[in-house]
CHARMM internal coordinates of N, CA and C (Angstrom, degrees):
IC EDIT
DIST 1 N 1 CA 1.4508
DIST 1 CA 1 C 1.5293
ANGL 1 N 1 CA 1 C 111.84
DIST 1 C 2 N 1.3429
ANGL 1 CA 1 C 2 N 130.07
DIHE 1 N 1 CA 1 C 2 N -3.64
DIST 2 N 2 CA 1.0920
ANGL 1 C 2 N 2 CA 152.26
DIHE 1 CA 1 C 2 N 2 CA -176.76
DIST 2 CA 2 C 1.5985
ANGL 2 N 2 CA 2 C 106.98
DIHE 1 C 2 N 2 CA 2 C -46.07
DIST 2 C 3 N 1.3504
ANGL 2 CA 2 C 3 N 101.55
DIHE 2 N 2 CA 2 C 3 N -68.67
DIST 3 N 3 CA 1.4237
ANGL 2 C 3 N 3 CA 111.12
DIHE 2 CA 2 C 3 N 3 CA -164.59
DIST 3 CA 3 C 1.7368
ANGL 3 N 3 CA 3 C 97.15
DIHE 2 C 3 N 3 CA 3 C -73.60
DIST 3 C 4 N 0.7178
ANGL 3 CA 3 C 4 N 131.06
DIHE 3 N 3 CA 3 C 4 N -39.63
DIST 4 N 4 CA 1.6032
ANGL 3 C 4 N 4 CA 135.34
DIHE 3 CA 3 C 4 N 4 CA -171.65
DIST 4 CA 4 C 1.5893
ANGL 4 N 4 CA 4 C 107.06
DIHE 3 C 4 N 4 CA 4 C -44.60
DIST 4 C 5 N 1.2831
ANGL 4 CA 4 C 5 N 122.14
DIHE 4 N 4 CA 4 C 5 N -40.12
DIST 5 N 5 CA 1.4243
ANGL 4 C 5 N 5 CA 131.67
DIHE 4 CA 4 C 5 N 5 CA 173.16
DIST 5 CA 5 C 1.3658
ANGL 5 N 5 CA 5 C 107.45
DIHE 4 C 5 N 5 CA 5 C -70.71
DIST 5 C 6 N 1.6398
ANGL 5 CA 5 C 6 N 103.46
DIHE 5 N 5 CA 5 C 6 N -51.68
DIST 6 N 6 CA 1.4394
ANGL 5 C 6 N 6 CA 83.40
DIHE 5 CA 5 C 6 N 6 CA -174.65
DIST 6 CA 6 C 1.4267
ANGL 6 N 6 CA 6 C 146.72
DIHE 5 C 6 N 6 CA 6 C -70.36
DIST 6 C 7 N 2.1265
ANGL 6 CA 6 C 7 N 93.46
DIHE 6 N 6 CA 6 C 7 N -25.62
DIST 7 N 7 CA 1.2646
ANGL 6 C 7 N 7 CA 85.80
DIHE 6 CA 6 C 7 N 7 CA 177.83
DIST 7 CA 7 C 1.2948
ANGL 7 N 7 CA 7 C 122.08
DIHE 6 C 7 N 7 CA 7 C -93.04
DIST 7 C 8 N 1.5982
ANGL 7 CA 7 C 8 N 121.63
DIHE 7 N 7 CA 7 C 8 N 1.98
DIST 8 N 8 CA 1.4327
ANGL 7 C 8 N 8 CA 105.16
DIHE 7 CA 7 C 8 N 8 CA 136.62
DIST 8 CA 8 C 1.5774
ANGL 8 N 8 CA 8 C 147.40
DIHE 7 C 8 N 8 CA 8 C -51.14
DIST 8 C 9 N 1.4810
ANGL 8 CA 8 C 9 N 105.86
DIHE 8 N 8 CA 8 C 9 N -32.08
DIST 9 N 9 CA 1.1766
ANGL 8 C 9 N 9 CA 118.78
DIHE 8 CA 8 C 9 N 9 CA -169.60
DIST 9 CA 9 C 2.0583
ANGL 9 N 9 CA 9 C 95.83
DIHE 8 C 9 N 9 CA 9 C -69.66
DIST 9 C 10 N 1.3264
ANGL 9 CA 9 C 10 N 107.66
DIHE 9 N 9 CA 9 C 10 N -50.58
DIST 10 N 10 CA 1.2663
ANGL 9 C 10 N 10 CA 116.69
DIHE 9 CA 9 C 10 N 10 CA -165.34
DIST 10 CA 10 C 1.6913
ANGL 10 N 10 CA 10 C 101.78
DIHE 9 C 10 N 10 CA 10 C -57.79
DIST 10 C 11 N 1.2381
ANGL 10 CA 10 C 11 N 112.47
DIHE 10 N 10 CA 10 C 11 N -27.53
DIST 11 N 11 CA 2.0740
ANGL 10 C 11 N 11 CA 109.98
DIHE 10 CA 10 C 11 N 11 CA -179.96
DIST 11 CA 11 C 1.2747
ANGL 11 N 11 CA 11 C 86.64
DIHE 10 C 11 N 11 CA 11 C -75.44
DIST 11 C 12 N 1.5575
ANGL 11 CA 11 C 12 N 144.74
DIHE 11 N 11 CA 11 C 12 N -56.04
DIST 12 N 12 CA 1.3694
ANGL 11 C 12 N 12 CA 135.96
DIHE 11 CA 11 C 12 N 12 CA -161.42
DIST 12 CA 12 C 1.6572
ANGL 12 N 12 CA 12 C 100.79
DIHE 11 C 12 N 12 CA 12 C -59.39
DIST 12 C 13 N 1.3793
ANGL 12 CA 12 C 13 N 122.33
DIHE 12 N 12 CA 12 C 13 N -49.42
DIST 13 N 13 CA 1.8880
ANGL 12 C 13 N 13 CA 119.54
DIHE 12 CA 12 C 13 N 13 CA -177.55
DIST 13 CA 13 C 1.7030
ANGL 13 N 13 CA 13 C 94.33
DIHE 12 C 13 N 13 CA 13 C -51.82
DIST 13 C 14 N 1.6160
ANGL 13 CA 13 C 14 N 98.20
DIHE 13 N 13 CA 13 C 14 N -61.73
DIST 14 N 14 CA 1.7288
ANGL 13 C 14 N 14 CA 79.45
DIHE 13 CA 13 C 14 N 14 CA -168.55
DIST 14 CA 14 C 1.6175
ANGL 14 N 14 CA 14 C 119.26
DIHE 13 C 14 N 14 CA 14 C -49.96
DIST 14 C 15 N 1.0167
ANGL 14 CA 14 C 15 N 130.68
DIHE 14 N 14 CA 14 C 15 N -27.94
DIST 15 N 15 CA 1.3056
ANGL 14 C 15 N 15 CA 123.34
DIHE 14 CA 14 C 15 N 15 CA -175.02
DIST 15 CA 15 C 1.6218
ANGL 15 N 15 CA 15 C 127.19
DIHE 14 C 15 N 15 CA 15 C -72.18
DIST 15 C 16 N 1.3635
ANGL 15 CA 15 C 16 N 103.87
DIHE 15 N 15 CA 15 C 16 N -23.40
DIST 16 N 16 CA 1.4266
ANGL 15 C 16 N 16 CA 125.49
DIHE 15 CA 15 C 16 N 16 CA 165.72
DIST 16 CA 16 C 1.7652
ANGL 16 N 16 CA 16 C 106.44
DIHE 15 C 16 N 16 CA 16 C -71.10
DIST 16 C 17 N 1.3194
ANGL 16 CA 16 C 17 N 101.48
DIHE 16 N 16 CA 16 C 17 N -3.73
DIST 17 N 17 CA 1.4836
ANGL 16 C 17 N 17 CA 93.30
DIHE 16 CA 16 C 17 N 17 CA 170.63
DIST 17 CA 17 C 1.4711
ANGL 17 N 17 CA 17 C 126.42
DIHE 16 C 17 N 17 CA 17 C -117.08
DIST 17 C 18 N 1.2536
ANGL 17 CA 17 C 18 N 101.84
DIHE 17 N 17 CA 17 C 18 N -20.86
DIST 18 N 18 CA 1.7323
ANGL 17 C 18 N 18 CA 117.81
DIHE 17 CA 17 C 18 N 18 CA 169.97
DIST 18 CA 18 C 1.4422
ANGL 18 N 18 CA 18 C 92.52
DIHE 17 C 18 N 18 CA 18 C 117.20
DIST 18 C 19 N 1.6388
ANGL 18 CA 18 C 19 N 129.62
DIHE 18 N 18 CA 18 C 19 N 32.01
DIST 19 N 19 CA 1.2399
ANGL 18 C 19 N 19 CA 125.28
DIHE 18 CA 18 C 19 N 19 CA 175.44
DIST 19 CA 19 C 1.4606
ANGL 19 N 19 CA 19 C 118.55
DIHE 18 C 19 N 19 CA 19 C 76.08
DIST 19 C 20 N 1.6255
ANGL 19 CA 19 C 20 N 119.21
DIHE 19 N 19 CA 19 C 20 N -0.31
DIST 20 N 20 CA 1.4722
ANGL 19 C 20 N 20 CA 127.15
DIHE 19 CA 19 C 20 N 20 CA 165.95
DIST 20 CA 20 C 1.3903
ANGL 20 N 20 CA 20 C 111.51
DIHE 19 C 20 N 20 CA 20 C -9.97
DIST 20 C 21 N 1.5622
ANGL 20 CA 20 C 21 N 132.29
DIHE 20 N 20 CA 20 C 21 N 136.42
DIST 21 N 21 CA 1.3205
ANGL 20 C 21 N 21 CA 108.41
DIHE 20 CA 20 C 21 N 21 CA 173.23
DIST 21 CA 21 C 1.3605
ANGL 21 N 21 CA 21 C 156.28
DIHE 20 C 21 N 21 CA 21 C 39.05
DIST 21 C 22 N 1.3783
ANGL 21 CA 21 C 22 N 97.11
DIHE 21 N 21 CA 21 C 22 N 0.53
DIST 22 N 22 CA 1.4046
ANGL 21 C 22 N 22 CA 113.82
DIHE 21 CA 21 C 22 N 22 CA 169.96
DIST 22 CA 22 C 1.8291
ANGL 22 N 22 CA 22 C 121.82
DIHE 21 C 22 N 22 CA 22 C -67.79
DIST 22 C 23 N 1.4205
ANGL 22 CA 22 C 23 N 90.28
DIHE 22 N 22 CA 22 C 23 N 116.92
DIST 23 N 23 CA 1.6314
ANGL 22 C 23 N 23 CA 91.78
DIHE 22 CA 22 C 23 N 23 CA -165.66
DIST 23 CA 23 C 1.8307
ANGL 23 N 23 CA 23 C 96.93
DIHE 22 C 23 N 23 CA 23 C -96.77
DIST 23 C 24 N 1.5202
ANGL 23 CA 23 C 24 N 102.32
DIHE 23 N 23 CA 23 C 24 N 109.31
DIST 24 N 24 CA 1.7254
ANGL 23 C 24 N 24 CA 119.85
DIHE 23 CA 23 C 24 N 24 CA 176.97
DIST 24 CA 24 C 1.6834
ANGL 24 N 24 CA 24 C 112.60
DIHE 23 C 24 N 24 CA 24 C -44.20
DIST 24 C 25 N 1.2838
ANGL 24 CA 24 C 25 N 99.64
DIHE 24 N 24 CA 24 C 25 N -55.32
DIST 25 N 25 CA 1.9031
ANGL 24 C 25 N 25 CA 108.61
DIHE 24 CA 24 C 25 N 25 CA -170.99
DIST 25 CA 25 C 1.9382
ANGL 25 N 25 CA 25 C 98.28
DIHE 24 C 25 N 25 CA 25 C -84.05
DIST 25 C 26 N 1.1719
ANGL 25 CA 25 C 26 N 125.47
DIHE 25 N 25 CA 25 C 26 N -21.35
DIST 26 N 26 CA 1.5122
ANGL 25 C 26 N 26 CA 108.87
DIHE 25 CA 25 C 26 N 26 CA 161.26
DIST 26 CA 26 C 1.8484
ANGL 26 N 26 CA 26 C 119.46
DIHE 25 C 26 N 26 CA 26 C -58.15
DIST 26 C 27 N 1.1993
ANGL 26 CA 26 C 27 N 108.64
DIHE 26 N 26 CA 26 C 27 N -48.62
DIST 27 N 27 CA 1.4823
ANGL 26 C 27 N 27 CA 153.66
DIHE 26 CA 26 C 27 N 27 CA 163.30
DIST 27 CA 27 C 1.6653
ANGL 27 N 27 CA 27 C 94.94
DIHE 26 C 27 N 27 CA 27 C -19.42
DIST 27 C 28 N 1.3279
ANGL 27 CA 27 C 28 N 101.80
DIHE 27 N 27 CA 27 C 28 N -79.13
DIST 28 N 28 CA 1.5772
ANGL 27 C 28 N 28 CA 134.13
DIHE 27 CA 27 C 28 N 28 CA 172.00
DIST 28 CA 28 C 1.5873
ANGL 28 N 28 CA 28 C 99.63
DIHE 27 C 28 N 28 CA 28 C -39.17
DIST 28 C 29 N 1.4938
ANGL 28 CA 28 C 29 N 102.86
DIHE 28 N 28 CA 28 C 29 N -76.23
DIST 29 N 29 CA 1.6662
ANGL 28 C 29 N 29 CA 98.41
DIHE 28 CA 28 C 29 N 29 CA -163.90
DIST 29 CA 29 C 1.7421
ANGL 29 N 29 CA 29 C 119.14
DIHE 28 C 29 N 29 CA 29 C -67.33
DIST 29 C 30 N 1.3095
ANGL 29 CA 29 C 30 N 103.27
DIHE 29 N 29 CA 29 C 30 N -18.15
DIST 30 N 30 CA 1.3921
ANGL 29 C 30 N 30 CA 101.27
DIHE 29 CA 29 C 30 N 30 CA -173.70
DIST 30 CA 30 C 1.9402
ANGL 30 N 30 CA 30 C 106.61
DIHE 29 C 30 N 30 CA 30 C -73.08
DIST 30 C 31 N 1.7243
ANGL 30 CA 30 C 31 N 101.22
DIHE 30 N 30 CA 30 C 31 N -35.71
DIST 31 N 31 CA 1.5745
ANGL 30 C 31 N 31 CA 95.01
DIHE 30 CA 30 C 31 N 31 CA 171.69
DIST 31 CA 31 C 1.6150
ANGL 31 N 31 CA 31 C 123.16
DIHE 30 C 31 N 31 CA 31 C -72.02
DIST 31 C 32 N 1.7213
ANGL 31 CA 31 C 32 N 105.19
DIHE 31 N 31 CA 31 C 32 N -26.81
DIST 32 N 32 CA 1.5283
ANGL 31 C 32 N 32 CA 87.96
DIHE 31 CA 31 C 32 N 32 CA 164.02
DIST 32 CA 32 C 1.5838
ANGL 32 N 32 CA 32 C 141.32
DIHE 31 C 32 N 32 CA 32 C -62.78
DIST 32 C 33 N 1.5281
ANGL 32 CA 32 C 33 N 96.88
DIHE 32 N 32 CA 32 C 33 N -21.78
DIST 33 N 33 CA 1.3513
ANGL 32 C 33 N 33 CA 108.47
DIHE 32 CA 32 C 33 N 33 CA -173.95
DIST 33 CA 33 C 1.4699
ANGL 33 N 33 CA 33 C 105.00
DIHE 32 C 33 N 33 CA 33 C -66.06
DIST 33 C 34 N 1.7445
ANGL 33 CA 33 C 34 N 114.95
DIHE 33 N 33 CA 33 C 34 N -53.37
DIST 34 N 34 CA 1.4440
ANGL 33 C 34 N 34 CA 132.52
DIHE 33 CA 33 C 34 N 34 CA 151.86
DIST 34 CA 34 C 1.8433
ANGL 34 N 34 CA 34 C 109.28
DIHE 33 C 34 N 34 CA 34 C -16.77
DIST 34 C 35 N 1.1926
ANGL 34 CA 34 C 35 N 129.52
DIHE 34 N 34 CA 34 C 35 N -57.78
DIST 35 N 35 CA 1.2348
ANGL 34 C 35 N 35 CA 110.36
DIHE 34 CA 34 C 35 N 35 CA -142.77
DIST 35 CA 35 C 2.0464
ANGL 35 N 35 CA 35 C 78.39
DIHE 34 C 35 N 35 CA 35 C -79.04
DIST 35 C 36 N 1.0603
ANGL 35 CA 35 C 36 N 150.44
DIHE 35 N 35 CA 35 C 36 N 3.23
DIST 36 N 36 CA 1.3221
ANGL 35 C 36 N 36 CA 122.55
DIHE 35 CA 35 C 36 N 36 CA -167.95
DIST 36 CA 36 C 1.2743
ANGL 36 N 36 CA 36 C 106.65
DIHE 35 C 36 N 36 CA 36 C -83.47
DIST 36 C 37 N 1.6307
ANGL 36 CA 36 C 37 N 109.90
DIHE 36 N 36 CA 36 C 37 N -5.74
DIST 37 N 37 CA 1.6518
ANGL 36 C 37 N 37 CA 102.17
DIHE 36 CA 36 C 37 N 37 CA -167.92
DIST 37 CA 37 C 1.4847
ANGL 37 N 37 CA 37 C 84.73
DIHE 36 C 37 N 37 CA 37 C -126.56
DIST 37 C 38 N 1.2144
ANGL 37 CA 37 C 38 N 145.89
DIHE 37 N 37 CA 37 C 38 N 14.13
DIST 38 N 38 CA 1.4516
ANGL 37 C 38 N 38 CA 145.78
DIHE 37 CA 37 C 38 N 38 CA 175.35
DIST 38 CA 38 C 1.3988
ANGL 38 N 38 CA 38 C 108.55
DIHE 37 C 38 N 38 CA 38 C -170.27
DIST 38 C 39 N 0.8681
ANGL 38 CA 38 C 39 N 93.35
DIHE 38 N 38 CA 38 C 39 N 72.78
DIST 39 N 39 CA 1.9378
ANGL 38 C 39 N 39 CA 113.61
DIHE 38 CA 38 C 39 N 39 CA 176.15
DIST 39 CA 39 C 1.7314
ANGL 39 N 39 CA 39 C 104.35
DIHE 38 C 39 N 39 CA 39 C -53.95
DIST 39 C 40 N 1.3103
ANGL 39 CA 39 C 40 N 112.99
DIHE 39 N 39 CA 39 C 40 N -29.60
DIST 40 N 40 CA 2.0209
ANGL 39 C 40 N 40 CA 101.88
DIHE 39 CA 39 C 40 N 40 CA 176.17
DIST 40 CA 40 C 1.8988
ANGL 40 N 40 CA 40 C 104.84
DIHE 39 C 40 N 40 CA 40 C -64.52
DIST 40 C 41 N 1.1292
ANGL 40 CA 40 C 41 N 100.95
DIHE 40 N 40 CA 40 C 41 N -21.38
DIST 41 N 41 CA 1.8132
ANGL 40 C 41 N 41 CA 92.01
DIHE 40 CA 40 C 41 N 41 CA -172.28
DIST 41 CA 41 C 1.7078
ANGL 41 N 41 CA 41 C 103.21
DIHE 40 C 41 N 41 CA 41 C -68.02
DIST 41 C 42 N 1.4657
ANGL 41 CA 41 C 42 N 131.85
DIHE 41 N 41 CA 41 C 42 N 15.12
DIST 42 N 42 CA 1.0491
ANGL 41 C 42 N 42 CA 123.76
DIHE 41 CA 41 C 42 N 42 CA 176.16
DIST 42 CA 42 C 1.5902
ANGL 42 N 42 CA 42 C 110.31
DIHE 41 C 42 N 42 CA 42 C -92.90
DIST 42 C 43 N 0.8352
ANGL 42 CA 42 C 43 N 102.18
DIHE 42 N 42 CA 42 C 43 N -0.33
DIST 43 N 43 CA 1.6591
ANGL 42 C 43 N 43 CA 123.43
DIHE 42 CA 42 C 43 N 43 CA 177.01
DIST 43 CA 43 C 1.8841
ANGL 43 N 43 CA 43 C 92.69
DIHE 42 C 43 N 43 CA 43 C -78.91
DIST 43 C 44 N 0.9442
ANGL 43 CA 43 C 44 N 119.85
DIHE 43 N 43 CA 43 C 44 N -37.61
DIST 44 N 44 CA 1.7169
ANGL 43 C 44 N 44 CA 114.10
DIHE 43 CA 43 C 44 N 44 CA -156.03
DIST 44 CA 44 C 2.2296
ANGL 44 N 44 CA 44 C 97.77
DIHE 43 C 44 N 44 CA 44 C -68.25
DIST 44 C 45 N 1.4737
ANGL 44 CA 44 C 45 N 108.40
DIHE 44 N 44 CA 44 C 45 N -35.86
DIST 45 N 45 CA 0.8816
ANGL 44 C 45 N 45 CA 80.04
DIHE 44 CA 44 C 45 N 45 CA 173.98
DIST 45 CA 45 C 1.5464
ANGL 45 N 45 CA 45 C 153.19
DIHE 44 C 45 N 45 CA 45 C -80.37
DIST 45 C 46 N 1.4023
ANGL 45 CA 45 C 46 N 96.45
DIHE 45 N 45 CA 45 C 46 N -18.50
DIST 46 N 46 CA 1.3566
ANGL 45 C 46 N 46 CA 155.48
DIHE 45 CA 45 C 46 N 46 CA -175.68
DIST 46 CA 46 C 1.7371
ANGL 46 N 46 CA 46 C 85.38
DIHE 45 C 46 N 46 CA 46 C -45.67
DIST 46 C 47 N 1.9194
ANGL 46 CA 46 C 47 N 106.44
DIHE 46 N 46 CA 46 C 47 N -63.10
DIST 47 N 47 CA 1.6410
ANGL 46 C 47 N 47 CA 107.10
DIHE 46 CA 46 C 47 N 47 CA -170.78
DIST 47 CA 47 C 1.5236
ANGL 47 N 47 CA 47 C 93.19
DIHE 46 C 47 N 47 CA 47 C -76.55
DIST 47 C 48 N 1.4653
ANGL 47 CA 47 C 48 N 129.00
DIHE 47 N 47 CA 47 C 48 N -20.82
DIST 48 N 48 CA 2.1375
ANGL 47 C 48 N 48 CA 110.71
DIHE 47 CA 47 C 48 N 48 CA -173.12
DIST 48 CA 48 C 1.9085
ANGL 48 N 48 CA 48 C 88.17
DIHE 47 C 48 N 48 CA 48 C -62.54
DIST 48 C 49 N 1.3484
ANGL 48 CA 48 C 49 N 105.12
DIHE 48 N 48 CA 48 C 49 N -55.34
DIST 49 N 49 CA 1.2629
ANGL 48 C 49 N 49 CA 95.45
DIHE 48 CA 48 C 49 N 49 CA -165.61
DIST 49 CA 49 C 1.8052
ANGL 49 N 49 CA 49 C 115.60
DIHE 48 C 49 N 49 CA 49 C -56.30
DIST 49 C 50 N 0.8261
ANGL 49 CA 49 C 50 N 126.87
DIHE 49 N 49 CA 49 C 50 N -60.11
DIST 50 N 50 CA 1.4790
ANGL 49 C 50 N 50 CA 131.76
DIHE 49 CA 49 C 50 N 50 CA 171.23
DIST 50 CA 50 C 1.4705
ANGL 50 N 50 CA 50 C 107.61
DIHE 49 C 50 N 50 CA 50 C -34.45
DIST 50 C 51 N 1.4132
ANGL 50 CA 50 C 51 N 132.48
DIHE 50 N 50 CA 50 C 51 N -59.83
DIST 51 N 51 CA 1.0031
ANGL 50 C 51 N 51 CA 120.43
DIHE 50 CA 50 C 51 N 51 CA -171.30
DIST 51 CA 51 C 1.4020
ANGL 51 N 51 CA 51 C 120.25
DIHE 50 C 51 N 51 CA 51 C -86.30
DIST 51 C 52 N 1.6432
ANGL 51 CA 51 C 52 N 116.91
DIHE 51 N 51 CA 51 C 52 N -12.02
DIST 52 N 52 CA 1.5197
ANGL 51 C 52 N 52 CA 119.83
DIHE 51 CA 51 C 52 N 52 CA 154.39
DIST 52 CA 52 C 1.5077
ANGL 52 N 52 CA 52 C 106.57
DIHE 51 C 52 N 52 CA 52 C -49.28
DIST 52 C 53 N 1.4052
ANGL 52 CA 52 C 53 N 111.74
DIHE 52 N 52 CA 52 C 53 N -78.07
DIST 53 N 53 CA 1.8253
ANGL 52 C 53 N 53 CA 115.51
DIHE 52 CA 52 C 53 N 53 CA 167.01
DIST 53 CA 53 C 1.7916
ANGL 53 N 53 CA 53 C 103.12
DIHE 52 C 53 N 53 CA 53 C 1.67
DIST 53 C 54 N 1.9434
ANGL 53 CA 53 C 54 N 99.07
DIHE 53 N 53 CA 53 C 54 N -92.75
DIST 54 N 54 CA 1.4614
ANGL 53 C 54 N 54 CA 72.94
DIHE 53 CA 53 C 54 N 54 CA 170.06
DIST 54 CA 54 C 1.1402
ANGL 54 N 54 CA 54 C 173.97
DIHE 53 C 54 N 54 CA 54 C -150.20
DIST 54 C 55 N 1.5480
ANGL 54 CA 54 C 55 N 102.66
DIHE 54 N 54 CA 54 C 55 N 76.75
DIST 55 N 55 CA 1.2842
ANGL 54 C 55 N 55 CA 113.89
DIHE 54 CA 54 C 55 N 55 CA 158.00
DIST 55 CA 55 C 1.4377
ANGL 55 N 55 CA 55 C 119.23
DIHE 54 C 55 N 55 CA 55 C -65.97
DIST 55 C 56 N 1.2765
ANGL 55 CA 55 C 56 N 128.56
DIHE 55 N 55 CA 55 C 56 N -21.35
DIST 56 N 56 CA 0.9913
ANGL 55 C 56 N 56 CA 168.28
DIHE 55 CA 55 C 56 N 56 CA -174.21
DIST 56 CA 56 C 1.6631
ANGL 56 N 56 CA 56 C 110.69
DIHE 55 C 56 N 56 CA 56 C -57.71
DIST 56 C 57 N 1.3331
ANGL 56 CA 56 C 57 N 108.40
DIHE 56 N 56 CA 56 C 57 N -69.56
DIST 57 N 57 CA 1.4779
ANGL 56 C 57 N 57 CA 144.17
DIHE 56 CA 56 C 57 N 57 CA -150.46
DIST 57 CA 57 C 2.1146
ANGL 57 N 57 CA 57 C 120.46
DIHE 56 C 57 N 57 CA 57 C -131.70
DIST 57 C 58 N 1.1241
ANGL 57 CA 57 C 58 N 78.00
DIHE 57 N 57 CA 57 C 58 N -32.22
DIST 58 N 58 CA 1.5235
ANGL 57 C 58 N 58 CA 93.05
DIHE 57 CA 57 C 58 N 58 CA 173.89
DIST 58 CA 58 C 1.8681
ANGL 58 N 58 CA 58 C 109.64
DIHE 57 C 58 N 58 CA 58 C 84.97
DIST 58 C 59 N 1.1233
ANGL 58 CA 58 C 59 N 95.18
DIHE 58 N 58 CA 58 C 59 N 6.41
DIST 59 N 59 CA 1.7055
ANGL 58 C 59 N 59 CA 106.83
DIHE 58 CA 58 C 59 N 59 CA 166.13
DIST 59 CA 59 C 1.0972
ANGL 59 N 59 CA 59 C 130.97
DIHE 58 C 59 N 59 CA 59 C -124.82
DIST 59 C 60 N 0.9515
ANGL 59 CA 59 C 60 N 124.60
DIHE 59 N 59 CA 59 C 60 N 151.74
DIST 60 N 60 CA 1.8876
ANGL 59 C 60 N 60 CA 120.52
DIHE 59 CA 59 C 60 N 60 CA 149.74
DIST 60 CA 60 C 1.2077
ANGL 60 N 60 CA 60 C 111.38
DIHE 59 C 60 N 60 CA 60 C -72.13
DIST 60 C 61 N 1.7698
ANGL 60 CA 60 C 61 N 96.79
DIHE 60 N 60 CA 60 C 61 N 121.77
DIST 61 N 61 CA 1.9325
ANGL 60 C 61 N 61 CA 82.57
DIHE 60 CA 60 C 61 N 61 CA 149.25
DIST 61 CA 61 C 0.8198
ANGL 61 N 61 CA 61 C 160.05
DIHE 60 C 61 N 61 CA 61 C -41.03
DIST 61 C 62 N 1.5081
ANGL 61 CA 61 C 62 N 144.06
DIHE 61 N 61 CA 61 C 62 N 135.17
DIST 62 N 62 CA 1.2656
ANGL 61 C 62 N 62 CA 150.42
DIHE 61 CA 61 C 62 N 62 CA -157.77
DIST 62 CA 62 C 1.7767
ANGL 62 N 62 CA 62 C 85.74
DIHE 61 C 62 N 62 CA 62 C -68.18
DIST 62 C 63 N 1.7674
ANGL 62 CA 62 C 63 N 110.69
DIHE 62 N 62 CA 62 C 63 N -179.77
DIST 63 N 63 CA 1.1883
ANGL 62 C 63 N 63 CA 119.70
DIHE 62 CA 62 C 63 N 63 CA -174.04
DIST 63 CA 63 C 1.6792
ANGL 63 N 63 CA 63 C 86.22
DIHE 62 C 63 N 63 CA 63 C -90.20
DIST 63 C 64 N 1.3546
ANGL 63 CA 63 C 64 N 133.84
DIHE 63 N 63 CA 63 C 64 N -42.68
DIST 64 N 64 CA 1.5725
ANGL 63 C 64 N 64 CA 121.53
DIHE 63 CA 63 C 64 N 64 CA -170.70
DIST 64 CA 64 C 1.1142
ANGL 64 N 64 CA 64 C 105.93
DIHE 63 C 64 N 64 CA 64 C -77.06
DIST 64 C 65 N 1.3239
ANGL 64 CA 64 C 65 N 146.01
DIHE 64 N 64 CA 64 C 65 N -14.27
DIST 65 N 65 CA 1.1361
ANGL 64 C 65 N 65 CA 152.91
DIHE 64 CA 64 C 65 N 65 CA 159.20
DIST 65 CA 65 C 1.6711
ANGL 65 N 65 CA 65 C 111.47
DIHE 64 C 65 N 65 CA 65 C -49.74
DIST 65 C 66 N 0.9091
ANGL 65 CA 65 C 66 N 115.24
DIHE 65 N 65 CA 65 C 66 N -72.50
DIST 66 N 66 CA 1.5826
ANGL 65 C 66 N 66 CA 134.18
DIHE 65 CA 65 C 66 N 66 CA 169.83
DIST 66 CA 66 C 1.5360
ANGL 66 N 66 CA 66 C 96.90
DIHE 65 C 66 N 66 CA 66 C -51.83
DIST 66 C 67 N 1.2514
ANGL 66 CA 66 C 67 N 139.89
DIHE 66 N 66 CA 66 C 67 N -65.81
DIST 67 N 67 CA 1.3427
ANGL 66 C 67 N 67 CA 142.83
DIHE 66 CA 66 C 67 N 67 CA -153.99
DIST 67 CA 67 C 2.3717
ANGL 67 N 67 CA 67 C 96.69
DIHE 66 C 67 N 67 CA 67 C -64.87
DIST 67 C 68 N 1.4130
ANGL 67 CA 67 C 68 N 79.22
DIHE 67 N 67 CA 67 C 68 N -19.07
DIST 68 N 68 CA 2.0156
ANGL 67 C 68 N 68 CA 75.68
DIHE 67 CA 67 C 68 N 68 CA -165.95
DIST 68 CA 68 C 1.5588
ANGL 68 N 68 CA 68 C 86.74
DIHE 67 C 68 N 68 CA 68 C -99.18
DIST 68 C 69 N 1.1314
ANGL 68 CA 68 C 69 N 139.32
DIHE 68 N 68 CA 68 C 69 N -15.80
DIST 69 N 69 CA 1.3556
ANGL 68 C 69 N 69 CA 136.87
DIHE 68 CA 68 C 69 N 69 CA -173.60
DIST 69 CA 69 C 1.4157
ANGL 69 N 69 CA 69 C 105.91
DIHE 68 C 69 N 69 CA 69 C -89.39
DIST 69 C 70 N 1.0762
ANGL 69 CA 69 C 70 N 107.75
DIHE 69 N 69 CA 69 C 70 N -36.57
DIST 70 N 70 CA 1.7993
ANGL 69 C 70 N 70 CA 102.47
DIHE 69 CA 69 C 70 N 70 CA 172.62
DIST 70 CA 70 C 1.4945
ANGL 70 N 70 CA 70 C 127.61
DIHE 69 C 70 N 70 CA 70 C -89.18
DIST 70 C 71 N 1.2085
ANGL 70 CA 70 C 71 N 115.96
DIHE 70 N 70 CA 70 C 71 N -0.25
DIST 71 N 71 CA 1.5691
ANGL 70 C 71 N 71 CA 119.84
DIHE 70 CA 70 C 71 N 71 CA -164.03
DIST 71 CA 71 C 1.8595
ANGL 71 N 71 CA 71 C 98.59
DIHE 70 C 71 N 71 CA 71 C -99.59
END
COOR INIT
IC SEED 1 N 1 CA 1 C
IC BUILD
């Protein structure tokens, strides 16, 4: 359960910095490795993407929106 804190904790440091060095696709692979022993963290991207949308767009996606974006 070790790493699960941390690599949350480590997106919260980067953000206190304005995202300095923050490498996105490390980010990515470290939660996939995550979901084999906690399969709910597949949900986490699900909200980056939604809430990229909108910042994006100025909305949230609809639920079929999301449902055609993930399949």
């Amino acid at each position: 359960m070790a790493r699960l804190p941390t690599w949350l904790h480590n997106m919260a440091d980067f953000s206190t910095r304005d995202f300095l060095g923050f490498e996105e696709q490390r980010f990515w692979d470290e939660l996939q490795g995550l979901q084999g022993k906690y399969p709910d963290l597949k949900r986490y991207r699900s909200l980056f993407q939604n809430a990229l949308t909108e910042s994006q767009t100025g909305r949230w996606p609809s639920v079929e929106e999301q449902k055609k974006r993930d399949a």
